[in-house]
N, CA, C and O atoms as a MOPAC input file, in Angstrom:
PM7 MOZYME 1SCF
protein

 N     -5.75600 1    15.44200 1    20.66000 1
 C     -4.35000 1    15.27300 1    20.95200 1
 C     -3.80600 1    14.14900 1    20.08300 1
 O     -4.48100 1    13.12000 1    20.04600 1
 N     -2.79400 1    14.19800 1    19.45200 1
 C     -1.45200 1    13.24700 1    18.52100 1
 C     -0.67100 1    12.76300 1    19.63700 1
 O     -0.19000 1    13.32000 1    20.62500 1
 N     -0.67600 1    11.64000 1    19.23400 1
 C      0.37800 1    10.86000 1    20.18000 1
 C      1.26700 1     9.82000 1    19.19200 1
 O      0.84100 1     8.88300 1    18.51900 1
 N      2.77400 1    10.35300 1    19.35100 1
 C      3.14500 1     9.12900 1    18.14000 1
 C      4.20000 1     8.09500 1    18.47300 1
 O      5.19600 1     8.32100 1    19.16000 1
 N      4.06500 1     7.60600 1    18.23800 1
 C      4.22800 1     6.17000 1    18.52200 1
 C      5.69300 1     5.16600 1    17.96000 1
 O      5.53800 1     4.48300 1    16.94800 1
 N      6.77400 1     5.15200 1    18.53200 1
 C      7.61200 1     4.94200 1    18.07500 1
 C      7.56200 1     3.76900 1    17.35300 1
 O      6.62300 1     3.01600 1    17.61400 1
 N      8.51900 1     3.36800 1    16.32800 1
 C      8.05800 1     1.91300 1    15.29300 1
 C      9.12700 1     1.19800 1    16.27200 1
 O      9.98000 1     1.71000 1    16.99800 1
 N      8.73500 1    -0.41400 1    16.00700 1
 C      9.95900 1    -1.01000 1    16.50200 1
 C     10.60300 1    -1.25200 1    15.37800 1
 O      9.78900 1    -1.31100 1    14.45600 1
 N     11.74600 1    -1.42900 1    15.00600 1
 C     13.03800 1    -1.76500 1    14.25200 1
 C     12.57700 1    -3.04800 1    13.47100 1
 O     12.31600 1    -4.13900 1    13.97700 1
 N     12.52600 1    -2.70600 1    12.12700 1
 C     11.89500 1    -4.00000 1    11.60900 1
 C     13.41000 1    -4.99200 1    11.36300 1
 O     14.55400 1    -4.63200 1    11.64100 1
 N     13.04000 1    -6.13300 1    10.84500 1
 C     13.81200 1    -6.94400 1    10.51000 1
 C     14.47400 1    -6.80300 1     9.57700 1
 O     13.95300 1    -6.90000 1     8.46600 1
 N     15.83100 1    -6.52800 1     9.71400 1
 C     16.79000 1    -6.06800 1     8.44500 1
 C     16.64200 1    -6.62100 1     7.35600 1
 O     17.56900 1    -6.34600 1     6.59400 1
 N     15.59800 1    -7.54200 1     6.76200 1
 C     15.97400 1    -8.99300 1     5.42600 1
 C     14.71500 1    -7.51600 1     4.90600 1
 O     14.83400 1    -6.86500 1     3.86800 1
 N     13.63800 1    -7.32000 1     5.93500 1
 C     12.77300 1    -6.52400 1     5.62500 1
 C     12.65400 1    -4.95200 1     4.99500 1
 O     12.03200 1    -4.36900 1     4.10700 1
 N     13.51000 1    -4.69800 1     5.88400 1
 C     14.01200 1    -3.34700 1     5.43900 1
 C     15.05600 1    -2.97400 1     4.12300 1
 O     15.12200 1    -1.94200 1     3.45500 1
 N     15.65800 1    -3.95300 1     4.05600 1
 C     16.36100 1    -4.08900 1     2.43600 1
 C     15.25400 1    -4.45200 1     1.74400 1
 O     14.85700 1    -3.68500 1     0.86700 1
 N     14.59600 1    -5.60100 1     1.98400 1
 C     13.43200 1    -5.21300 1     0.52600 1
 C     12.63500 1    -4.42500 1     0.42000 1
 O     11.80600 1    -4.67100 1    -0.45600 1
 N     12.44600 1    -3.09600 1     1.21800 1
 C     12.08900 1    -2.18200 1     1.27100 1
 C     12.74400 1    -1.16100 1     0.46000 1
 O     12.22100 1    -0.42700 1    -0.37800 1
 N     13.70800 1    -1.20800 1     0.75200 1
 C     14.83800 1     0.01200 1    -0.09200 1
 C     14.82200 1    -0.77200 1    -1.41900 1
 O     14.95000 1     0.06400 1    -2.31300 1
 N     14.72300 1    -1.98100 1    -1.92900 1
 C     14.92800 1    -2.71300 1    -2.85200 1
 C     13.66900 1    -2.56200 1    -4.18800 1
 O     13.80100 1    -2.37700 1    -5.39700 1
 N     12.29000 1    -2.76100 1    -3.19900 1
 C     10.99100 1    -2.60800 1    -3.82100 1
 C     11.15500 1    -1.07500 1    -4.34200 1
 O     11.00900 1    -0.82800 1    -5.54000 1
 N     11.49300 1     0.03700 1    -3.31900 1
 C     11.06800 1     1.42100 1    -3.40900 1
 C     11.58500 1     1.82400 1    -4.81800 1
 O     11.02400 1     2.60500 1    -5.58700 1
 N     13.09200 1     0.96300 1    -5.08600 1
 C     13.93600 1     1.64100 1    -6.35500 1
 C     13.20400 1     0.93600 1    -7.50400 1
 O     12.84700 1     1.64500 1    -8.44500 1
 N     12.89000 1    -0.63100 1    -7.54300 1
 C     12.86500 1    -1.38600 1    -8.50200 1
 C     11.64100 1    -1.42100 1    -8.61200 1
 O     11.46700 1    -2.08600 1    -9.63300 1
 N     10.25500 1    -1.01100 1    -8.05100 1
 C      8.92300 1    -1.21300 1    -8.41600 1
 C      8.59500 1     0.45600 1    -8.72900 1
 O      8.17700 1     0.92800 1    -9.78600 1
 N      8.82700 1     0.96800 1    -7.83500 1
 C      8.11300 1     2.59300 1    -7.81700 1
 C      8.93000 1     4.00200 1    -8.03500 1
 O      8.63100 1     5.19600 1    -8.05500 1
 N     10.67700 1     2.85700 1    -8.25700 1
 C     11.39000 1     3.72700 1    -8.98600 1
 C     11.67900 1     5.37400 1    -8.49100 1
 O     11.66900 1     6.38900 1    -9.18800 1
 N     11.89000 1     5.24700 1    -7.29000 1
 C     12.57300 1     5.94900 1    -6.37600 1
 C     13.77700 1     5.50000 1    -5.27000 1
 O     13.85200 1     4.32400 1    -4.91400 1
 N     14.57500 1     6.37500 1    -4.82900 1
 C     16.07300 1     6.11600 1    -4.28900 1
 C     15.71900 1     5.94500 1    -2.91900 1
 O     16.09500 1     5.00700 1    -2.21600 1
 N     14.68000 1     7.27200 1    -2.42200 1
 C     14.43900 1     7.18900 1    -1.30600 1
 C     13.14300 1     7.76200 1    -1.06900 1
 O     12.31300 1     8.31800 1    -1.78800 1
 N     13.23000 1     7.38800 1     0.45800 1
 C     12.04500 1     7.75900 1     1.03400 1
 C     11.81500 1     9.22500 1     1.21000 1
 O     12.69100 1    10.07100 1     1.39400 1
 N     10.49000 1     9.42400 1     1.13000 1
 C     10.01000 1    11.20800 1     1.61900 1
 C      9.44900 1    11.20400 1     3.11900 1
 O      8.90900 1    10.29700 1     3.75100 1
 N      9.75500 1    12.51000 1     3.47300 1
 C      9.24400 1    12.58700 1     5.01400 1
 C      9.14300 1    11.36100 1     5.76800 1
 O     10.18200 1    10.81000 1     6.13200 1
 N      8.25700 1    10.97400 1     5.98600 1
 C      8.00800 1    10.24100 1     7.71500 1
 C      7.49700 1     8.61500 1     6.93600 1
 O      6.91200 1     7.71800 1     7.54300 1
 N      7.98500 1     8.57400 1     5.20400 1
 C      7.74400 1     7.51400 1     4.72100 1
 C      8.29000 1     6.25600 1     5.31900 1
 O      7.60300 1     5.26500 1     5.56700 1
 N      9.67400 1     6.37600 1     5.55000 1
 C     10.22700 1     5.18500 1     6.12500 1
 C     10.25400 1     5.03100 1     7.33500 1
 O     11.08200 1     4.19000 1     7.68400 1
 N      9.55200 1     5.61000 1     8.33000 1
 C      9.10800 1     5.41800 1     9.44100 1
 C      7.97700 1     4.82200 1     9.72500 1
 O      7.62300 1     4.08500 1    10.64600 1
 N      7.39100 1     5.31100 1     8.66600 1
 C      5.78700 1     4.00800 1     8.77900 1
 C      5.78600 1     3.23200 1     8.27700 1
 O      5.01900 1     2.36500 1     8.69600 1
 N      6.75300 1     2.83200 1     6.77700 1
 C      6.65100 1     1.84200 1     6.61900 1
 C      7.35200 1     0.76100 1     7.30800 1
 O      7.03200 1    -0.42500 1     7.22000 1
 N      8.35600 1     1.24000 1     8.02100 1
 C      9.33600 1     0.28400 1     9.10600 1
 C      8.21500 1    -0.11800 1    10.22100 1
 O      8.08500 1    -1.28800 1    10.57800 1
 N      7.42500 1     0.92900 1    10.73900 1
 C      6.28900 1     0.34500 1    11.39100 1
 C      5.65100 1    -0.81100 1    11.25900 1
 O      5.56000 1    -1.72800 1    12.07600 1
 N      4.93900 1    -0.66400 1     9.51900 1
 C      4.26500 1    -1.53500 1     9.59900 1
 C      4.80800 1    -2.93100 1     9.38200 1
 O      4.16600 1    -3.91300 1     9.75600 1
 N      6.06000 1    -3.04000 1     8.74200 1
 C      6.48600 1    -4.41200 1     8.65900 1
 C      7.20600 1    -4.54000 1    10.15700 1
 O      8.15900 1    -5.30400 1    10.31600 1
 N      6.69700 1    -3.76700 1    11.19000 1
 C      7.40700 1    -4.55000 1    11.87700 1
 C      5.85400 1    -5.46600 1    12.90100 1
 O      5.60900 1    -5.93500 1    14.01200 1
 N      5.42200 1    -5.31500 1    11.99800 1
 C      3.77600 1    -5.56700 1    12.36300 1
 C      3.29900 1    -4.12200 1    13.02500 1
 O      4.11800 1    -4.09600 1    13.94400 1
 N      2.85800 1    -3.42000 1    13.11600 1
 C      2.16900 1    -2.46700 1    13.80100 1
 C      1.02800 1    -1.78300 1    12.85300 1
 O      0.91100 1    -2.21500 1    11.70600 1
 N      0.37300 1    -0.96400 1    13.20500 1
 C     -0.74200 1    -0.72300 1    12.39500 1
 C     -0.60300 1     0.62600 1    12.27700 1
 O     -0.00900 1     1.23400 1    13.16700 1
 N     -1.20500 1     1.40400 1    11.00000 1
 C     -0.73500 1     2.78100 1    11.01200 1
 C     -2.24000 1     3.69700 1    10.19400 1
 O     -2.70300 1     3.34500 1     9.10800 1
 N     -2.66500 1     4.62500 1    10.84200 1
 C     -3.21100 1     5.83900 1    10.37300 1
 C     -2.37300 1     6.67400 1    10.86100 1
 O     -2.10700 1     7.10000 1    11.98500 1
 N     -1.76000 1     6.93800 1     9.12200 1
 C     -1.35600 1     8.14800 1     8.16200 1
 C     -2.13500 1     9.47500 1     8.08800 1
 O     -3.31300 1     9.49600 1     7.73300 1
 N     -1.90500 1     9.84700 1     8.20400 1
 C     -2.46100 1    11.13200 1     8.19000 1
 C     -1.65300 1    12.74400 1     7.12500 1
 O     -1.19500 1    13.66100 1     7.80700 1
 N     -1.60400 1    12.83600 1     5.92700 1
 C     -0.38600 1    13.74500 1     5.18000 1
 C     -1.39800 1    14.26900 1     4.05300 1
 O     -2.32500 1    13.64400 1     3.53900 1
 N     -1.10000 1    15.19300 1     3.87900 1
 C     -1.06800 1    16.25000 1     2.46300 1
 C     -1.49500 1    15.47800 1     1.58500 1
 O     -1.13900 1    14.30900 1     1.73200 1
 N     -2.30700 1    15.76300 1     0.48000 1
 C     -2.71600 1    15.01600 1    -0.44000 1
 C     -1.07900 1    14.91300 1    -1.17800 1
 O     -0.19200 1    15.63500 1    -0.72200 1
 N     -0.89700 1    14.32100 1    -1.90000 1
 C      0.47700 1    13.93200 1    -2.72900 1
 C      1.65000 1    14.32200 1    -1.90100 1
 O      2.45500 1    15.23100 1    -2.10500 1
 N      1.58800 1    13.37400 1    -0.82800 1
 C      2.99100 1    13.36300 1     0.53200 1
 C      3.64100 1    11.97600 1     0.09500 1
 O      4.85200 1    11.75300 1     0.07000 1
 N      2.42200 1    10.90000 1    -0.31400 1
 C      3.18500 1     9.73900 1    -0.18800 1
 C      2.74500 1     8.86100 1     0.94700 1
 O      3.46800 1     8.16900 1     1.66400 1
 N      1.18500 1     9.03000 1     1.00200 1
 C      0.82100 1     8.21600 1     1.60300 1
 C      0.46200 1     7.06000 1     1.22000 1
 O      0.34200 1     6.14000 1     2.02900 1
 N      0.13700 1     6.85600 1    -0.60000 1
 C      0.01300 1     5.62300 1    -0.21300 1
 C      1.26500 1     4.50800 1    -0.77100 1
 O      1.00000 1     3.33200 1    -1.02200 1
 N      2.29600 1     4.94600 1    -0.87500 1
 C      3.52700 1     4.37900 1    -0.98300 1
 C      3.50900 1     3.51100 1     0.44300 1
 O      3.90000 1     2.34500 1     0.47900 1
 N      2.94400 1     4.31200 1     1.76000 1
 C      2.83500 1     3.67400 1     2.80700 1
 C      2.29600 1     2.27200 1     3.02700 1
 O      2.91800 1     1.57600 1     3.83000 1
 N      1.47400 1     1.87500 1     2.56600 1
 C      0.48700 1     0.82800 1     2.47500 1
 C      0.48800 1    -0.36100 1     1.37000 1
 O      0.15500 1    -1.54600 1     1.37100 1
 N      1.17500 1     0.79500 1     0.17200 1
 C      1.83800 1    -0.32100 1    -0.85200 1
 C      2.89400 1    -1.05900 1    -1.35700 1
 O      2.80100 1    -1.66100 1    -2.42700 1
 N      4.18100 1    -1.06200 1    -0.47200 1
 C      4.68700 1    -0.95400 1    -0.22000 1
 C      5.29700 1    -1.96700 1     0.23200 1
 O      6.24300 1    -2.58100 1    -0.26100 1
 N      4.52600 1    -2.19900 1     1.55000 1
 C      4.29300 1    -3.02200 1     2.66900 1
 C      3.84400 1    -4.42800 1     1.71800 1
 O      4.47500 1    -5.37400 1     1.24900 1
 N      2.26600 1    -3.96300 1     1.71600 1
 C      1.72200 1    -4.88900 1     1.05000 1
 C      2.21200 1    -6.07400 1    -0.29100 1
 O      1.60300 1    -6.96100 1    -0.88900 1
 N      3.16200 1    -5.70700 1    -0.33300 1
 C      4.07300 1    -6.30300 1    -1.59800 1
 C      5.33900 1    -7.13500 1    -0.69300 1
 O      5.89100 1    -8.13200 1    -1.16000 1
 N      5.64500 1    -6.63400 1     0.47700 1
 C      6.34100 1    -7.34700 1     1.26700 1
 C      6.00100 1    -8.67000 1     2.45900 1
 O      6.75500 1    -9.62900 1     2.62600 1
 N      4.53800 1    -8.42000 1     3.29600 1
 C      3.78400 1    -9.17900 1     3.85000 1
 C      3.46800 1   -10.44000 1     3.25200 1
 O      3.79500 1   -10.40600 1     2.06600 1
 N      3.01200 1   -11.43900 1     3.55000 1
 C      2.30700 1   -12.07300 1     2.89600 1
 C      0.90000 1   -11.90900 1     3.05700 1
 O      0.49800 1   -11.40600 1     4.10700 1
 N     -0.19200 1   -12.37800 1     1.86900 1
 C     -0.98400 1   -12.23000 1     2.37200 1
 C     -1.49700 1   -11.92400 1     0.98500 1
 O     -1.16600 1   -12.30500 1    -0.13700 1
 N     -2.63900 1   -10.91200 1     1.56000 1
 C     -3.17900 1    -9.93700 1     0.54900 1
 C     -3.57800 1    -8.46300 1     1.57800 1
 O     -3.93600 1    -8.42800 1     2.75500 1
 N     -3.35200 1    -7.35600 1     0.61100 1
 C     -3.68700 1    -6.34900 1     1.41100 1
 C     -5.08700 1    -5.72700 1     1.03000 1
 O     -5.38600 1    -5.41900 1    -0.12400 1
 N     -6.03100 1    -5.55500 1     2.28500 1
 C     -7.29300 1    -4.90700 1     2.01300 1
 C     -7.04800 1    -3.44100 1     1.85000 1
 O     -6.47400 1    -3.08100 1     2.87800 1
 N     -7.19900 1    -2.50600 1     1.10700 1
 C     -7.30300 1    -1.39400 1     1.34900 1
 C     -9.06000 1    -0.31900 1     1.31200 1
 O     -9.79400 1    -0.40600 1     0.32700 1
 N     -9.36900 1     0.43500 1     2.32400 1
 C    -10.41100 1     0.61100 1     2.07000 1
 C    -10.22000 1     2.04500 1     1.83100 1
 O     -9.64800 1     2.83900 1     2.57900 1
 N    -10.95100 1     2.35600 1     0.32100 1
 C    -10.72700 1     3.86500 1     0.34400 1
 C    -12.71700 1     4.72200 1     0.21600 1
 O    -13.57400 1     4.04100 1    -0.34700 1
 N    -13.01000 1     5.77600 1     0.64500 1
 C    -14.18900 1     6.48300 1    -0.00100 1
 C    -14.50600 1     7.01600 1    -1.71200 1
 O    -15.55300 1     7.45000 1    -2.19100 1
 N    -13.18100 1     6.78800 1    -2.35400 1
 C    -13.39400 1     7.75600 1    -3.35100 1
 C    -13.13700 1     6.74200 1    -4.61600 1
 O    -11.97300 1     6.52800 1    -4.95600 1
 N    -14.07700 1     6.20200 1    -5.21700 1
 C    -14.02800 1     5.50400 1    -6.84800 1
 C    -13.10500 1     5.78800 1    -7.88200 1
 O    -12.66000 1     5.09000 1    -8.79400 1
 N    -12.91900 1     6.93000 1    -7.55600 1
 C    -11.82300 1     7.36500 1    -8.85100 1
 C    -10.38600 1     7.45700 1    -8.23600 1
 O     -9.35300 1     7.21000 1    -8.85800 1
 N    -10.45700 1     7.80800 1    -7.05300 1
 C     -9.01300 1     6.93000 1    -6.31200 1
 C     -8.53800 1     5.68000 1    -6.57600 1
 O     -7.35700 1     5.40900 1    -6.78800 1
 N     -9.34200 1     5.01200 1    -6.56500 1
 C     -9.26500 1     3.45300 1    -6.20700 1
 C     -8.63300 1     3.05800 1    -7.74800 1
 O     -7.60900 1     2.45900 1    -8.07900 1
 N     -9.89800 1     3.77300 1    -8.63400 1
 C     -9.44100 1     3.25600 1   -10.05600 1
 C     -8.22200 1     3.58700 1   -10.21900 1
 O     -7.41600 1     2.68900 1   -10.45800 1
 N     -7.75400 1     5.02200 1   -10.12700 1
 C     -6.52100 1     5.84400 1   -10.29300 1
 C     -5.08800 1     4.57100 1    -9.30100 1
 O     -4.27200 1     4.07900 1   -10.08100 1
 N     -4.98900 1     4.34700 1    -8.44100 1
 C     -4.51100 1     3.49600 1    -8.00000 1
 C     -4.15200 1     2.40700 1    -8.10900 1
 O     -2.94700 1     2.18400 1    -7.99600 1
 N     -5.19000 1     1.19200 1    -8.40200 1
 C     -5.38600 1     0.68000 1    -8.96300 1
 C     -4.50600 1    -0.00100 1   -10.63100 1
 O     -3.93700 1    -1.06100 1   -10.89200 1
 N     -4.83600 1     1.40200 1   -11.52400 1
 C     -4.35900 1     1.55700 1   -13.09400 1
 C     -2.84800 1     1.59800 1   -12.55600 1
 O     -2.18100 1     0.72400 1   -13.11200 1
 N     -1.89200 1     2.59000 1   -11.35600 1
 C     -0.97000 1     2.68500 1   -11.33600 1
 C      0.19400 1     1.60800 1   -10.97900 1
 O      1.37100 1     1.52400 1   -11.33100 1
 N     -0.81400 1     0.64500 1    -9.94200 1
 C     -0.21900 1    -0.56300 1    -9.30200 1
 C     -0.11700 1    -1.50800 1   -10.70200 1
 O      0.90900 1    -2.17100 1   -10.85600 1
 N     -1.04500 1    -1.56000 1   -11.58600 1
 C     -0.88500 1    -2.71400 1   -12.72200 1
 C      0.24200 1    -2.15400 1   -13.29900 1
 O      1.34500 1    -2.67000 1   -13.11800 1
 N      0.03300 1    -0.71500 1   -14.27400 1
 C      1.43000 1    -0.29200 1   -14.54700 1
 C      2.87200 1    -0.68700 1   -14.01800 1
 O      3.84400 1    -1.09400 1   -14.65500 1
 N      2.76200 1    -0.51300 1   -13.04400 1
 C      4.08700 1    -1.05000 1   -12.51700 1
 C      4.41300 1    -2.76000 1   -11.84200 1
 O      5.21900 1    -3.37000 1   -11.14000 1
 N      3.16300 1    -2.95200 1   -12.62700 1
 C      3.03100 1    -4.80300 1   -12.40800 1
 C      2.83200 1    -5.75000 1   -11.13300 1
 O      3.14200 1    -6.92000 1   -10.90600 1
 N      2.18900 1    -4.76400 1   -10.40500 1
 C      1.53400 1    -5.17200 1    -9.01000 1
 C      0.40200 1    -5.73900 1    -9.62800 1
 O     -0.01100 1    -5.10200 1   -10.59700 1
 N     -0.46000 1    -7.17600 1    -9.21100 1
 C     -2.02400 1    -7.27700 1    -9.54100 1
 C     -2.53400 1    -6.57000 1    -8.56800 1
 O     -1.65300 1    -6.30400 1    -7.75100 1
 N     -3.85000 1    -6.01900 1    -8.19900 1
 C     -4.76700 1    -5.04700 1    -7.91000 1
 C     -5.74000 1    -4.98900 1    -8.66300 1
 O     -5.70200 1    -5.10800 1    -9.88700 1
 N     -7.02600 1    -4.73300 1    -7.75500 1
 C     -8.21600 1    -4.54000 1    -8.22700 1
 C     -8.82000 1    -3.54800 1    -7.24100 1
 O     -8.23000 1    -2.98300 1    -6.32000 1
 N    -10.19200 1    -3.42700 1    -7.62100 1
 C    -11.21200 1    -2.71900 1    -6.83700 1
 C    -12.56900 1    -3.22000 1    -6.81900 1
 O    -13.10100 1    -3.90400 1    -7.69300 1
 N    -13.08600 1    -2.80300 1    -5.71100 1
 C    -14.64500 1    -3.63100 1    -5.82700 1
 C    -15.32000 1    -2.28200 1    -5.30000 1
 O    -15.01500 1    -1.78400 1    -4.21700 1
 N    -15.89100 1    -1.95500 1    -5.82500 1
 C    -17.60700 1    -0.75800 1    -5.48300 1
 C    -18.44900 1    -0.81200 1    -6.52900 1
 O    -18.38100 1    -1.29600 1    -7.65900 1
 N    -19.40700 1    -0.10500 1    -5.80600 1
 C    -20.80700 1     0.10100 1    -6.35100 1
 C    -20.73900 1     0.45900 1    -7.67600 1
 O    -21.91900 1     0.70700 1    -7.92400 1
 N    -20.04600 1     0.66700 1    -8.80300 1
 C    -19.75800 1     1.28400 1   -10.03200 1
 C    -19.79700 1     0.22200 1   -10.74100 1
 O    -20.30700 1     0.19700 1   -11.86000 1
 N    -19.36400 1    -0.58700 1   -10.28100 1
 C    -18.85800 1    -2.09300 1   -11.58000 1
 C    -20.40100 1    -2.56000 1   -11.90000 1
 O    -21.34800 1    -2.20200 1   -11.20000 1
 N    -20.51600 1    -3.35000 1   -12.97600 1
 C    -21.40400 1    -4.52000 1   -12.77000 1
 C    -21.48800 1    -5.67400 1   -12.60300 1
 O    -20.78900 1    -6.29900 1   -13.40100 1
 N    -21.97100 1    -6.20700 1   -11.99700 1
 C    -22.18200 1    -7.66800 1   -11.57900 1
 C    -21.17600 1    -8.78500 1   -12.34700 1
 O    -20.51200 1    -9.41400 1   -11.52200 1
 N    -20.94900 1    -9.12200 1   -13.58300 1
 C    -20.23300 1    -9.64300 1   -14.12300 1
 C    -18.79900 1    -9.00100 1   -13.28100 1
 O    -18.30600 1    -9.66600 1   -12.37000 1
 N    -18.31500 1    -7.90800 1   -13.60900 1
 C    -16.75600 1    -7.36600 1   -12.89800 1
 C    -16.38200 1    -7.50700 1   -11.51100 1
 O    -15.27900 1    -7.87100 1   -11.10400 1
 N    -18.02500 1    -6.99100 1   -10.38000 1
 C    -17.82400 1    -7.61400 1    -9.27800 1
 C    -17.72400 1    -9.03200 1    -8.76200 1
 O    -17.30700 1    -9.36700 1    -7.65300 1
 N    -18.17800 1    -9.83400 1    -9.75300 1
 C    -18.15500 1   -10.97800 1    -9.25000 1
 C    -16.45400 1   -11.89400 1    -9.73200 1
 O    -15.89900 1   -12.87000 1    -9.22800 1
 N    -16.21100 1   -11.30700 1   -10.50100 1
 C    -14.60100 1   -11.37800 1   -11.04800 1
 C    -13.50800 1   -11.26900 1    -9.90200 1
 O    -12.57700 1   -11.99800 1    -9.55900 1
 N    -14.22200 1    -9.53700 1    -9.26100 1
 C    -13.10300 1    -9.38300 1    -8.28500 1
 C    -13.23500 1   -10.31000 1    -7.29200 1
 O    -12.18500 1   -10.92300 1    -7.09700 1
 N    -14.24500 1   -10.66900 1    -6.52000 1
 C    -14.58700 1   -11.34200 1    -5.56800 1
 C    -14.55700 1   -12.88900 1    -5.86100 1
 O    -15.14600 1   -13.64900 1    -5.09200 1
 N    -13.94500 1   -13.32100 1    -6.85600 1
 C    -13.60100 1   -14.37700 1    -7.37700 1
 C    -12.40400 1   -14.47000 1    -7.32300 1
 O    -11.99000 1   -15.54600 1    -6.89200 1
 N    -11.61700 1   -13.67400 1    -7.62600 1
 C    -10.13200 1   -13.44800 1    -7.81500 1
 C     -9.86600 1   -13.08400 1    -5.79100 1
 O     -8.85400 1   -13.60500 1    -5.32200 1
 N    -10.11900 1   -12.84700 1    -5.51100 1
 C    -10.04200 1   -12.13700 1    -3.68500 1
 C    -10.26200 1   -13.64500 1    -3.43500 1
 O     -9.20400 1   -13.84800 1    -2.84000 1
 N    -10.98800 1   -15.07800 1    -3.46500 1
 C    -11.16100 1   -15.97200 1    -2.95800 1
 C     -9.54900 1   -17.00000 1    -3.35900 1
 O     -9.04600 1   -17.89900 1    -2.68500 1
 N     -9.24900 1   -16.62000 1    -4.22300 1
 C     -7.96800 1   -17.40800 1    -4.93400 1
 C     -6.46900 1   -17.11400 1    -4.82400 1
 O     -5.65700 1   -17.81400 1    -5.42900 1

């Protein structure tokens, strides 16, 4: 059974840099489907498994955010060539981002996990 979960109303300073990031980083007007509903979620603090179609726009969900929070955002994915693919797209558009798995070597992992402490 799905049970969904209404967002609370994020903070308007929030939600404009939302509409603000979406045009000026990732270069879209608006949101798709149930995009701006989760992401209003999550800045309004709440936590979200997404669940959509491969190329829905899920991870606009998570990145999104993460550019608005403070902090740093963990993301954990299964798939290496996701991560890289992701990753390459966030620098493109001048987000820093990295990745850490089993693929790198020691010199690169220890870079990322150097850079994650700072």
């Amino acid at each position: 059974m799905t049970e969904r979960v209404e967002a609370a109303a994020p903070v308007r300073p929030a939600a404009d840099e939302a509409d603000r990031i979406l045009e000026s980083v990732f270069g879209f007007r608006e949101f798709r489907g149930s995009q701006r509903e989760i992401v209003d979620h999550v800045l309004a603090g709440g936590d979200a498994l997404v669940v959509m179609p491969t190329g829905s726009g899920k991870s606009l969900c998570y990145q999104l955010p993460a550019l608005i929070r403070p902090g740093m955002a963990v993301i954990v994915s299964p798939l290496i060539a996701l991560m890289q693919d992701q990753v390459t797209a966030l620098r493109e558009l001048g987000v820093a981002a990295a990745c850490l798995h089993s693929g790198l070597d020691e010199e690169d992992a220890r870079d990322v996990r150097e850079r994650l402490r700072t």
